[in-house]
Backbone as XML, in Angstrom:
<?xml version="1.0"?>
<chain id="A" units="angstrom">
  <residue number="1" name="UNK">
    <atom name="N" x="39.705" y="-20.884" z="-53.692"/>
    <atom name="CA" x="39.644" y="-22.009" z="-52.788"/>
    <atom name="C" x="38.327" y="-21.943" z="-52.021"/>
  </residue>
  <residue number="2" name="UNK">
    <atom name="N" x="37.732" y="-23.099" z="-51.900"/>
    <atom name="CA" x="36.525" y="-23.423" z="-51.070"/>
    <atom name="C" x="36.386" y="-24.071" z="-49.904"/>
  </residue>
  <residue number="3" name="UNK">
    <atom name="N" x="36.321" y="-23.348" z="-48.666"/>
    <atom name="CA" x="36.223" y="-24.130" z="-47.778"/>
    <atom name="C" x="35.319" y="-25.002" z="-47.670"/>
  </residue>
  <residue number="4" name="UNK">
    <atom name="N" x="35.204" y="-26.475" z="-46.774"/>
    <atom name="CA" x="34.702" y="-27.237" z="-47.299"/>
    <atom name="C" x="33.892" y="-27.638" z="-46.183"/>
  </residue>
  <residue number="5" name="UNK">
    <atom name="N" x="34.654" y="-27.697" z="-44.768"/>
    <atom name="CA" x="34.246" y="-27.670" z="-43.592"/>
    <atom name="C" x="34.905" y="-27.528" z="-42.364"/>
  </residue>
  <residue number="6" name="UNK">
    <atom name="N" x="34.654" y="-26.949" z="-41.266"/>
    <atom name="CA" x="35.391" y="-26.294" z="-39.981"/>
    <atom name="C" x="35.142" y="-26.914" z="-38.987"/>
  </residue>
  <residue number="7" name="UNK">
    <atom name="N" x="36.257" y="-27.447" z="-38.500"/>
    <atom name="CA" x="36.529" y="-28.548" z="-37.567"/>
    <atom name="C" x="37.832" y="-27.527" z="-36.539"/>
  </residue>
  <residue number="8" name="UNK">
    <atom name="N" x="37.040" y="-28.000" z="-35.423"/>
    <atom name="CA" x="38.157" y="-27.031" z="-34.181"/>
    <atom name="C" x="39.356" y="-28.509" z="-33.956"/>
  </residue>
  <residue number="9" name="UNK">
    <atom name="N" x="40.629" y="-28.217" z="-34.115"/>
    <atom name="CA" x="41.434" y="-29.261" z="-33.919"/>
    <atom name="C" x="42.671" y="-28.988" z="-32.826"/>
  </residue>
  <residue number="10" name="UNK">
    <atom name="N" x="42.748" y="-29.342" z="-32.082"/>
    <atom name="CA" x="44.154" y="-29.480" z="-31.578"/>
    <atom name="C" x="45.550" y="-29.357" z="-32.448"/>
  </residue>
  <residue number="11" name="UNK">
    <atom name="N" x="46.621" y="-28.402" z="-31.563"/>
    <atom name="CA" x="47.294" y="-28.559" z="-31.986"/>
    <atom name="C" x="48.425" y="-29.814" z="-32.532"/>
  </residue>
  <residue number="12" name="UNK">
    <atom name="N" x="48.350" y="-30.749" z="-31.883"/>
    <atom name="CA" x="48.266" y="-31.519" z="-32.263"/>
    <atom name="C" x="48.182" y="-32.391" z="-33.815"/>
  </residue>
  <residue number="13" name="UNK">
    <atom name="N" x="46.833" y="-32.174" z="-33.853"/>
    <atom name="CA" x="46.195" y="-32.562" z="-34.808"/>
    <atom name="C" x="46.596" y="-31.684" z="-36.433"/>
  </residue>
  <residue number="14" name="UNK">
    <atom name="N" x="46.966" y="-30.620" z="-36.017"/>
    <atom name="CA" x="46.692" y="-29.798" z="-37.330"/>
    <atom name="C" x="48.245" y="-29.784" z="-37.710"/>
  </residue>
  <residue number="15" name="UNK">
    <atom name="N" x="49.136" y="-30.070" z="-36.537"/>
    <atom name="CA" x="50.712" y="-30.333" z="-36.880"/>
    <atom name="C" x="51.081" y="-31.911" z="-37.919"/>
  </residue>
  <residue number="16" name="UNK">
    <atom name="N" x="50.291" y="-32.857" z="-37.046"/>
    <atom name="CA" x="50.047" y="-34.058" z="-38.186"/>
    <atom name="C" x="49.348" y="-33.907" z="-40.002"/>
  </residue>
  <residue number="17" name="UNK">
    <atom name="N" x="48.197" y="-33.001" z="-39.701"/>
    <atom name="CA" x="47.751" y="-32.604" z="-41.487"/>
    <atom name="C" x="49.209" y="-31.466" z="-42.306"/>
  </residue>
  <residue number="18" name="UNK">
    <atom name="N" x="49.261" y="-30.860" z="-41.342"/>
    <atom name="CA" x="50.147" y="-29.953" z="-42.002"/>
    <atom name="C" x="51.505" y="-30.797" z="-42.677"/>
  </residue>
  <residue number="19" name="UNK">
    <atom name="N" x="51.601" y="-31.967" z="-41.640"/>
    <atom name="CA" x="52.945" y="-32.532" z="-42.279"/>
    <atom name="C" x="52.575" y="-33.921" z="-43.165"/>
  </residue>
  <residue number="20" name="UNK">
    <atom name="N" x="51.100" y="-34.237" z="-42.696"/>
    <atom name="CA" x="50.984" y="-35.080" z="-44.352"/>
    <atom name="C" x="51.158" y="-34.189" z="-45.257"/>
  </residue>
  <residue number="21" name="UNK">
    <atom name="N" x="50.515" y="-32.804" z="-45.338"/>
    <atom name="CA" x="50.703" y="-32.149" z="-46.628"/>
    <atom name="C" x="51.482" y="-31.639" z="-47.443"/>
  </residue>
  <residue number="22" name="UNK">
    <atom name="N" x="52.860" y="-31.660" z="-46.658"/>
    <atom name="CA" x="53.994" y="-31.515" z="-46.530"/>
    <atom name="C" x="54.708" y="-32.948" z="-47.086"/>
  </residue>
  <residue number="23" name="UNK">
    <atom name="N" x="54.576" y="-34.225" z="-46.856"/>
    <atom name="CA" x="55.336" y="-35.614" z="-47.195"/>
    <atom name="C" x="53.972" y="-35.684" z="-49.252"/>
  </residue>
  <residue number="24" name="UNK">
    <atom name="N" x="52.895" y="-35.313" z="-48.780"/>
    <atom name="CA" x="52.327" y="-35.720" z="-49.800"/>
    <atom name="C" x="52.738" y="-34.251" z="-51.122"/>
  </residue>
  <residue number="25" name="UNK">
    <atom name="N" x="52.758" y="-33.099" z="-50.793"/>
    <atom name="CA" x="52.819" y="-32.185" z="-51.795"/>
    <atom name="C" x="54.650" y="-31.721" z="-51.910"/>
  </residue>
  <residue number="26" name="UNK">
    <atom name="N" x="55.158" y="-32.491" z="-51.037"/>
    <atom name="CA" x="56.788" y="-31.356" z="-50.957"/>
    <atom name="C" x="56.813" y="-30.343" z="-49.966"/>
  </residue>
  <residue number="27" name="UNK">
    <atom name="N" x="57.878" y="-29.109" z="-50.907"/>
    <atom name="CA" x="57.870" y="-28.312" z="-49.934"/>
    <atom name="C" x="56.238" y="-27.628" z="-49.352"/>
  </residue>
  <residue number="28" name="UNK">
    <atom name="N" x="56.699" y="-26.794" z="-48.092"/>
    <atom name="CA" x="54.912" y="-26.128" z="-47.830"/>
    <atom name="C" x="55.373" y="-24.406" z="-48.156"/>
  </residue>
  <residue number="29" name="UNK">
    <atom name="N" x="54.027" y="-23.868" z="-48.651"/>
    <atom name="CA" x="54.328" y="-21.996" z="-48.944"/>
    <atom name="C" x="55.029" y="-21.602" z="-47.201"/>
  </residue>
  <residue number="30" name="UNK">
    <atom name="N" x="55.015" y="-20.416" z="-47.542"/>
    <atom name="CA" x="55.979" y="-19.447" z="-46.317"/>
    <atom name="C" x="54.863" y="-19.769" z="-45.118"/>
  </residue>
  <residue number="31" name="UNK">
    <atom name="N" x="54.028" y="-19.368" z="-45.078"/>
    <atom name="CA" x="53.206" y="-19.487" z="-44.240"/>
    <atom name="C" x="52.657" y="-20.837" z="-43.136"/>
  </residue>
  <residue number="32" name="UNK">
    <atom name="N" x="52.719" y="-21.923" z="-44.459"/>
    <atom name="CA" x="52.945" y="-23.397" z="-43.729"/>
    <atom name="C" x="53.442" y="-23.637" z="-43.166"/>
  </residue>
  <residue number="33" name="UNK">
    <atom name="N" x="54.884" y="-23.199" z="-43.585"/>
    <atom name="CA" x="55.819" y="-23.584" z="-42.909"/>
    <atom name="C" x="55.955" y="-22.894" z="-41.735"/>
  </residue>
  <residue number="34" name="UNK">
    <atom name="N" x="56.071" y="-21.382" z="-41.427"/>
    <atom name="CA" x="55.870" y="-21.081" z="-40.209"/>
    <atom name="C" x="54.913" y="-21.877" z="-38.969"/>
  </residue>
  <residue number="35" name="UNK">
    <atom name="N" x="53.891" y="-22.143" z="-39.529"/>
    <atom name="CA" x="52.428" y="-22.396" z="-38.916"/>
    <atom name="C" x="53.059" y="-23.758" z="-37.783"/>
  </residue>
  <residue number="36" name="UNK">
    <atom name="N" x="53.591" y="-24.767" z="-39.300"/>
    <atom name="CA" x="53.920" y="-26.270" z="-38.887"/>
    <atom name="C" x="55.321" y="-25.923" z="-37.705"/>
  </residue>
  <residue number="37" name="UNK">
    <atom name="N" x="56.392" y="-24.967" z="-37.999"/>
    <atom name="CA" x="57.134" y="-24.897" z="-36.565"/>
    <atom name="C" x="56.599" y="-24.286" z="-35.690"/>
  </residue>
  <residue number="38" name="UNK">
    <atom name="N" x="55.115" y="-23.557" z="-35.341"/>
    <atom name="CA" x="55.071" y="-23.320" z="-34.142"/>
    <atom name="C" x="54.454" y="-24.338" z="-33.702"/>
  </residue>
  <residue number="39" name="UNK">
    <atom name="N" x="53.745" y="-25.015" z="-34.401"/>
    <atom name="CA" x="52.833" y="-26.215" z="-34.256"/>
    <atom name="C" x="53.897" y="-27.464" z="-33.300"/>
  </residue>
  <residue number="40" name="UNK">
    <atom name="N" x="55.082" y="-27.336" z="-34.301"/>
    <atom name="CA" x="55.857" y="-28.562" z="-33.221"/>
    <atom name="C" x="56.522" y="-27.960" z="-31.871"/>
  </residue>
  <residue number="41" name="UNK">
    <atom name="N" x="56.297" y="-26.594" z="-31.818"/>
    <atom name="CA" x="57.206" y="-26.240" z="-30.732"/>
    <atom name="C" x="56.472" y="-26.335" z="-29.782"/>
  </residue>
  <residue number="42" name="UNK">
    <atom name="N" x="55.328" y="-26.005" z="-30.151"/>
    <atom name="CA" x="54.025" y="-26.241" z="-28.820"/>
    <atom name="C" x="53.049" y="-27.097" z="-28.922"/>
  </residue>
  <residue number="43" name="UNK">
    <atom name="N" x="53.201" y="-27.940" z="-29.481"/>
    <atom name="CA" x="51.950" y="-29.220" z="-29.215"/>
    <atom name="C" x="52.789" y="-30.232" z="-28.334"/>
  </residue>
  <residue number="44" name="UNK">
    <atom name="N" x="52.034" y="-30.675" z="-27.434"/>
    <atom name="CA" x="52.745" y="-31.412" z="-25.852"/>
    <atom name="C" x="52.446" y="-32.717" z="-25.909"/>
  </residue>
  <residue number="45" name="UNK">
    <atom name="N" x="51.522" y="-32.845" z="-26.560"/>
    <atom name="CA" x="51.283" y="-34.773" z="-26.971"/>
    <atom name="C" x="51.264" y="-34.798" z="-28.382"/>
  </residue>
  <residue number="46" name="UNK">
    <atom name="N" x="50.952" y="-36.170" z="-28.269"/>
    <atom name="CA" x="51.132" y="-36.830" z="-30.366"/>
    <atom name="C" x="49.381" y="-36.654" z="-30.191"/>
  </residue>
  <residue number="47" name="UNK">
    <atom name="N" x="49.089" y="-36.331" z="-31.704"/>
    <atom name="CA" x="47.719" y="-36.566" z="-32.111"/>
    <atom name="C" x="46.747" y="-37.254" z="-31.527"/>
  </residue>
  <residue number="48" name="UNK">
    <atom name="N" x="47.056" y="-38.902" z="-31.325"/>
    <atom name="CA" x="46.628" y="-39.801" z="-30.855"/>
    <atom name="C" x="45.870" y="-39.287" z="-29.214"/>
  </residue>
  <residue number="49" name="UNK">
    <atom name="N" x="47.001" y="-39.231" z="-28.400"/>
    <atom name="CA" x="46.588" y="-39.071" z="-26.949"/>
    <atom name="C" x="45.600" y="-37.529" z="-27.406"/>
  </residue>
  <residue number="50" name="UNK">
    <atom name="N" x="45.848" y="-36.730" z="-27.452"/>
    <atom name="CA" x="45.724" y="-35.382" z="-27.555"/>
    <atom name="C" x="44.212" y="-35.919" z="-27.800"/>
  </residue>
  <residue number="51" name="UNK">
    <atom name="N" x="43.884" y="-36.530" z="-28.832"/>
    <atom name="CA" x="42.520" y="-36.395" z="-29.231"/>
    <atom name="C" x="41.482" y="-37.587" z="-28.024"/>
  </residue>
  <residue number="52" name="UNK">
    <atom name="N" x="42.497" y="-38.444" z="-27.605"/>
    <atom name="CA" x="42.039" y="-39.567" z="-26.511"/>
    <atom name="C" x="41.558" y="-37.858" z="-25.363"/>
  </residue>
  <residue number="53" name="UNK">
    <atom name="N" x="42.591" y="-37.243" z="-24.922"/>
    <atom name="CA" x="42.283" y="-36.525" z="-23.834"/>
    <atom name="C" x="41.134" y="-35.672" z="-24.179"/>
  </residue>
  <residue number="54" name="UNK">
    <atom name="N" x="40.624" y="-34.644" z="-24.937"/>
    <atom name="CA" x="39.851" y="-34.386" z="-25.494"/>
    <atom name="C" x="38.772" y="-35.124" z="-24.742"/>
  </residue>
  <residue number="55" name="UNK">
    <atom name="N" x="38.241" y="-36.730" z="-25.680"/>
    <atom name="CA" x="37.242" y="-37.023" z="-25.908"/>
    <atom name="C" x="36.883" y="-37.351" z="-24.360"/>
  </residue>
  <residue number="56" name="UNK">
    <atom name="N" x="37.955" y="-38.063" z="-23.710"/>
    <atom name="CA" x="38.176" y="-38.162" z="-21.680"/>
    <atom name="C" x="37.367" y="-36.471" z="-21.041"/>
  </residue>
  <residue number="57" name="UNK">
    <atom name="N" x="38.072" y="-35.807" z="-20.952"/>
    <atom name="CA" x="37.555" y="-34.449" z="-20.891"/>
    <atom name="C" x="35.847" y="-34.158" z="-21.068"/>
  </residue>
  <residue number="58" name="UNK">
    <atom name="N" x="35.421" y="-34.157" z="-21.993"/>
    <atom name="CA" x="34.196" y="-34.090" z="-22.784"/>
    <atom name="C" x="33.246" y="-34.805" z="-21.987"/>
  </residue>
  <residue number="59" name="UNK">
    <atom name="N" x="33.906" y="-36.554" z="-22.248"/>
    <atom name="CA" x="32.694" y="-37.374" z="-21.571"/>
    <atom name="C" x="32.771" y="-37.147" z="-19.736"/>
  </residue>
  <residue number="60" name="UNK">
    <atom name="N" x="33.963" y="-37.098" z="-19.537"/>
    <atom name="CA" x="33.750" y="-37.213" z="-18.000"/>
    <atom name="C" x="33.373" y="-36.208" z="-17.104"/>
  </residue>
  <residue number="61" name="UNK">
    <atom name="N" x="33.778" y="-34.812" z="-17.245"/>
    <atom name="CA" x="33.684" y="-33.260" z="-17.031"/>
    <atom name="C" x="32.410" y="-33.185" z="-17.842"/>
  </residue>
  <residue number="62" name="UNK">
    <atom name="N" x="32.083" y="-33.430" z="-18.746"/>
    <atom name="CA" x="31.084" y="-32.554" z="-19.376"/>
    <atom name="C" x="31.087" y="-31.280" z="-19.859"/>
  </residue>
  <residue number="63" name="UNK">
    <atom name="N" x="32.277" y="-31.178" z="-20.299"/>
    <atom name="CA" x="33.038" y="-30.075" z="-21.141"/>
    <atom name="C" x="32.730" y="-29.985" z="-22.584"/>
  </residue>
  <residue number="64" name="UNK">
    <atom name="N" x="32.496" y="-28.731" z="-23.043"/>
    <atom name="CA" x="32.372" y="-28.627" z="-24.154"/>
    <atom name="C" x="33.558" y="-29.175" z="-25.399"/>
  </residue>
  <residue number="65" name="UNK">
    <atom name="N" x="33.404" y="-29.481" z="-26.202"/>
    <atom name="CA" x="34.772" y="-29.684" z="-27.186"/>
    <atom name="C" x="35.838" y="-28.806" z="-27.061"/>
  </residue>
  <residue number="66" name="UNK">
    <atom name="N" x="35.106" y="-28.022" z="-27.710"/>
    <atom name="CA" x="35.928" y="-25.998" z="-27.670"/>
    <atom name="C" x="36.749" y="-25.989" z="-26.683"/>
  </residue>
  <residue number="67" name="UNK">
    <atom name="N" x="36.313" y="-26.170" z="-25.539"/>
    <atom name="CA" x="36.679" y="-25.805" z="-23.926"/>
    <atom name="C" x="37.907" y="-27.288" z="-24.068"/>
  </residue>
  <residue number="68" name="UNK">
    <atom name="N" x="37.613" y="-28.225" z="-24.297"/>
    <atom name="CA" x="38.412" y="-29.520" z="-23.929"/>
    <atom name="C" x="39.806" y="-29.265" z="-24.602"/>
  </residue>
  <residue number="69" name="UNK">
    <atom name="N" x="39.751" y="-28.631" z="-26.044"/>
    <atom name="CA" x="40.869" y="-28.379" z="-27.150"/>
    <atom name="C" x="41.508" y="-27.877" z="-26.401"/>
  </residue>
  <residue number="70" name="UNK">
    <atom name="N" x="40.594" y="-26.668" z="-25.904"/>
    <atom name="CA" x="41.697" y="-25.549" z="-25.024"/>
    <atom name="C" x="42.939" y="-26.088" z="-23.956"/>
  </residue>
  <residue number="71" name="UNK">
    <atom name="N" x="41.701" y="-26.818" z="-23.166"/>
    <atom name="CA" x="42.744" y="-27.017" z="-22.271"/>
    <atom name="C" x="43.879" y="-28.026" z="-22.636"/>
  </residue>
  <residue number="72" name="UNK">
    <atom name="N" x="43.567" y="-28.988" z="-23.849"/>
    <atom name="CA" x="44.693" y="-29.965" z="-24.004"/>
    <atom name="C" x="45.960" y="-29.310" z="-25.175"/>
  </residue>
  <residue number="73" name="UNK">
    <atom name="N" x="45.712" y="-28.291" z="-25.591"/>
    <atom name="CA" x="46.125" y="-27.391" z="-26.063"/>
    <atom name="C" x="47.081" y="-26.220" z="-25.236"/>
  </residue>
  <residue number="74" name="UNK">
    <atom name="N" x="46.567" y="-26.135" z="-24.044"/>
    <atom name="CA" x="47.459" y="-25.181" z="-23.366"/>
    <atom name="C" x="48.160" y="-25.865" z="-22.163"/>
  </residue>
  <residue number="75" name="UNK">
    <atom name="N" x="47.524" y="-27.415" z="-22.051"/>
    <atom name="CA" x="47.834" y="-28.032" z="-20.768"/>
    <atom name="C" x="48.123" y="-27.623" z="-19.587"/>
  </residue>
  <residue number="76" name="UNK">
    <atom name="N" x="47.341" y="-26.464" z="-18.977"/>
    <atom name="CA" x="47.482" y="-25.362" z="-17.659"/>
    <atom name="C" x="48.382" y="-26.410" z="-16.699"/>
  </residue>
  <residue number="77" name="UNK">
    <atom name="N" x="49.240" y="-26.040" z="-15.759"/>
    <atom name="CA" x="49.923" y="-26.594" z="-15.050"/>
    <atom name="C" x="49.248" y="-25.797" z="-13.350"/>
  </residue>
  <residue number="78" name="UNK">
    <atom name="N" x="48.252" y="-25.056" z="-13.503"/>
    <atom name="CA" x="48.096" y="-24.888" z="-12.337"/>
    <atom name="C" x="46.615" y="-24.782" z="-12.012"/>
  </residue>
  <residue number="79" name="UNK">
    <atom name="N" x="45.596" y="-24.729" z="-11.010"/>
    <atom name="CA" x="44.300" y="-24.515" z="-11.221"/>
    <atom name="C" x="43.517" y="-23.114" z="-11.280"/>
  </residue>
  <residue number="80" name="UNK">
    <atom name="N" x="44.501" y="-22.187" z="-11.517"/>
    <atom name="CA" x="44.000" y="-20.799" z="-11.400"/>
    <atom name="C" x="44.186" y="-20.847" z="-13.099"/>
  </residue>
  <residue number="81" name="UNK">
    <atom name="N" x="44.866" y="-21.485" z="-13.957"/>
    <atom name="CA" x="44.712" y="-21.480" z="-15.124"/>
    <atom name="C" x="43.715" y="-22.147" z="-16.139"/>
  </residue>
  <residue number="82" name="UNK">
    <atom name="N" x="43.838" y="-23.302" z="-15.441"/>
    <atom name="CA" x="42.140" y="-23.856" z="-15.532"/>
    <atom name="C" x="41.395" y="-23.357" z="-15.536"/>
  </residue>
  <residue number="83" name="UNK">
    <atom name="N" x="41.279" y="-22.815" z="-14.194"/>
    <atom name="CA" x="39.918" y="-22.436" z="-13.895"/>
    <atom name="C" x="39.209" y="-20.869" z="-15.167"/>
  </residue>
  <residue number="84" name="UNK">
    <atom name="N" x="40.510" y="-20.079" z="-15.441"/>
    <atom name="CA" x="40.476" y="-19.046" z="-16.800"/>
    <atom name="C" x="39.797" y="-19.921" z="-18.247"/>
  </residue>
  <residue number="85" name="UNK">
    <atom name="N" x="40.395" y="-21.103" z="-18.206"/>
    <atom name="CA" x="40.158" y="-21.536" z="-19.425"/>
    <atom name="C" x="38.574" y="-22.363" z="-19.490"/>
  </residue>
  <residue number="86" name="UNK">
    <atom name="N" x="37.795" y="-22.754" z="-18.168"/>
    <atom name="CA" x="36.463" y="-23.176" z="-17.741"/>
    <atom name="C" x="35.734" y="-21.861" z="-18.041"/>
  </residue>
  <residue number="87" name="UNK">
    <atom name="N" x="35.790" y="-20.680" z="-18.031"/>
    <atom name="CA" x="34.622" y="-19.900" z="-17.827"/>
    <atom name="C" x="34.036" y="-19.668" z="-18.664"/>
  </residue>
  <residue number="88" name="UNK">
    <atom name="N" x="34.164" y="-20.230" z="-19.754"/>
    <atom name="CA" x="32.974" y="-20.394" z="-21.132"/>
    <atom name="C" x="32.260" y="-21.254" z="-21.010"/>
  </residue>
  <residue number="89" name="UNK">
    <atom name="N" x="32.480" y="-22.516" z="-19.692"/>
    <atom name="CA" x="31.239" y="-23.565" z="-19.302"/>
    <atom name="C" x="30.085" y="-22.897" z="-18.878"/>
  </residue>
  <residue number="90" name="UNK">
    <atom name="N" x="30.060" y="-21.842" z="-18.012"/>
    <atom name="CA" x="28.892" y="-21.366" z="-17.553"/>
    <atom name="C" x="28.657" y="-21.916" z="-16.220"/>
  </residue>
  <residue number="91" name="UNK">
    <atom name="N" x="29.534" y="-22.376" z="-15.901"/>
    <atom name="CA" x="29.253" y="-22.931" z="-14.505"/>
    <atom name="C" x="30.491" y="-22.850" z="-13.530"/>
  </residue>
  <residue number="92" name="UNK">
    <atom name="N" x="30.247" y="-22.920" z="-12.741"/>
    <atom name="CA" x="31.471" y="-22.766" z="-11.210"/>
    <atom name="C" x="31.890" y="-24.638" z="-10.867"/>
  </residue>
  <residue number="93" name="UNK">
    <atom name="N" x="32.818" y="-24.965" z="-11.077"/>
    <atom name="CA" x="33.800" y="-26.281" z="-10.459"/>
    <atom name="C" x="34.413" y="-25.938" z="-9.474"/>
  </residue>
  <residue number="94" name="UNK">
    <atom name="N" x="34.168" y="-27.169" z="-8.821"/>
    <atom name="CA" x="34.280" y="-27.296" z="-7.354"/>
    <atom name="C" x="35.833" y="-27.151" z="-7.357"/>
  </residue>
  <residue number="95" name="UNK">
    <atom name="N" x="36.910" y="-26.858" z="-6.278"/>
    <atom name="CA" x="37.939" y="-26.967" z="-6.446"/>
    <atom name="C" x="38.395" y="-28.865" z="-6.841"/>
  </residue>
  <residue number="96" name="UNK">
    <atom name="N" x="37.929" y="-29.740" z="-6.176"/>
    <atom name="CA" x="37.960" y="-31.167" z="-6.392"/>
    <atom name="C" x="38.170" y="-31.672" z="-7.701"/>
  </residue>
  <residue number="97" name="UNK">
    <atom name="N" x="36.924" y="-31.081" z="-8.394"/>
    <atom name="CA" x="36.743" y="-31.093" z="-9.922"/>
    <atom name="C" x="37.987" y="-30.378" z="-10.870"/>
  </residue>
  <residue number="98" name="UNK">
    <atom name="N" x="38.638" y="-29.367" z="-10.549"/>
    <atom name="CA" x="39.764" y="-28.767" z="-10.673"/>
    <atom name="C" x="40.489" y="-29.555" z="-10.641"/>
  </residue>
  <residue number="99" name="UNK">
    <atom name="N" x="41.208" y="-30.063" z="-9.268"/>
    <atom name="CA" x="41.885" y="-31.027" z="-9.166"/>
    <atom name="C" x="41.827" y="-32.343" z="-9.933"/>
  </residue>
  <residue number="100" name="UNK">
    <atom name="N" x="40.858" y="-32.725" z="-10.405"/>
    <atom name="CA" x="40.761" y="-34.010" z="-11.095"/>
    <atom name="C" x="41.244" y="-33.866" z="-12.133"/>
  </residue>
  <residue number="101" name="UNK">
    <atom name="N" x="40.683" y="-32.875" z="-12.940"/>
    <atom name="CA" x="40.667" y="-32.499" z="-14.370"/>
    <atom name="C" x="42.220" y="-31.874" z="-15.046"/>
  </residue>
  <residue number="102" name="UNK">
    <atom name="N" x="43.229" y="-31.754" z="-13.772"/>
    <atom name="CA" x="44.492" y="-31.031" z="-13.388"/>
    <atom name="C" x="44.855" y="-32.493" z="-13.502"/>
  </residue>
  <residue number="103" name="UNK">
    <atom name="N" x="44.473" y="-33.992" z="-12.543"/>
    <atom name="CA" x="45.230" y="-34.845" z="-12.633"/>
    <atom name="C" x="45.575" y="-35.305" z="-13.750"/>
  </residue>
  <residue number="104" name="UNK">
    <atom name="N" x="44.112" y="-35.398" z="-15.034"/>
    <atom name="CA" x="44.083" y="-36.054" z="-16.003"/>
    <atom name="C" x="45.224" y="-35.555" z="-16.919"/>
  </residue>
  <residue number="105" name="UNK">
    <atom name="N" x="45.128" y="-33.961" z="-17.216"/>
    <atom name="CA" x="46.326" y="-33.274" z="-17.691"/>
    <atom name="C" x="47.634" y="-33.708" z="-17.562"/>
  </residue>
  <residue number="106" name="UNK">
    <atom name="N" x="47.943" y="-34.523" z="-16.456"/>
    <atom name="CA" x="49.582" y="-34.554" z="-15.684"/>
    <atom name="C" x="49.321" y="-36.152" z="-16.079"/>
  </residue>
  <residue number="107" name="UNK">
    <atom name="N" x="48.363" y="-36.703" z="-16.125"/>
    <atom name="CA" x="48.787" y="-37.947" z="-16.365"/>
    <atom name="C" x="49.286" y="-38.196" z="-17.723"/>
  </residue>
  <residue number="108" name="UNK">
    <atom name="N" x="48.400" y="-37.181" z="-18.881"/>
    <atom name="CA" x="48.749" y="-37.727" z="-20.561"/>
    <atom name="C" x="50.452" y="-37.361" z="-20.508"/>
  </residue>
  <residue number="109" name="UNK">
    <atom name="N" x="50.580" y="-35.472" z="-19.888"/>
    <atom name="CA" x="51.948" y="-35.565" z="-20.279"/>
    <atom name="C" x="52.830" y="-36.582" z="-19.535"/>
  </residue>
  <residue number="110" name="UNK">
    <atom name="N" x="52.889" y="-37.066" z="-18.245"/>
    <atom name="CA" x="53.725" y="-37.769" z="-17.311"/>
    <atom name="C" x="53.773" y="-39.411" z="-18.622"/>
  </residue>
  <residue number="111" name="UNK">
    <atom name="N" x="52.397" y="-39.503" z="-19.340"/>
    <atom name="CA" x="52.140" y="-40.682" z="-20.111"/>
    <atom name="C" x="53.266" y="-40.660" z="-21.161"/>
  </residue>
  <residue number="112" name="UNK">
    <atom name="N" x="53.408" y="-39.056" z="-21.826"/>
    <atom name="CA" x="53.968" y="-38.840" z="-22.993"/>
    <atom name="C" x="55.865" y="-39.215" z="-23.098"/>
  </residue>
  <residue number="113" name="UNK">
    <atom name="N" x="56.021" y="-38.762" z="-21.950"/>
    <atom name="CA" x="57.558" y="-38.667" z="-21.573"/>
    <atom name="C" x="57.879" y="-40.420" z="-21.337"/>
  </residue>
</chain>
């Protein structure tokens, strides 16, 4: 097998390929299948938003991709968790900025429900 190209995805995202590949090929090997139930047990939005929050994140913060996955990926519920998952920016956020970036989080899931 040849990889072809490496794309950082949300969980999210990789729960949706896994289960086209799954409706398009049948069953998935042992491993898929593990992968795809942890995938649904912990991805917190549908594809769609997940990748909307992301790209929100990115443009407005000025967050790296990497960094944006993370956080919509782990959806921190507090700002001391945030703030763990920022320190690959290279820079110090204001607590404000915290707070904002905390609101946006609470709004997709508060959106999702």
């Amino acid at each position: 097998m040849k990889v072809k190209r490496k794309e950082e995805l949300t969980l999210a995202r990789a729960r949706d390929l896994l289960e086209e590949v799954q409706s398009k090929w049948g069953k998935l090997k042992y491993f898929q299948q593990i992968t795809l139930d942890y995938l649904t047990k912990f991805s917190k939005l549908p594809a769609d938003k997940a990748e909307e929050l992301v790209d929100k994140l990115c443009r407005d913060f000025g967050l790296s991709r990497a960094t944006a996955i993370q956080i919509v990926n782990i959806m921190p519920e507090s700002c001391e968790e945030l703030r763990q998952l920022l320190i690959k920016e290279g820079r110090i956020f204001l607590p404000e900025e915290l707070d904002e970036i905390r609101r946006h989080v609470e709004q997709y899931l508060t959106d999702k429900e």
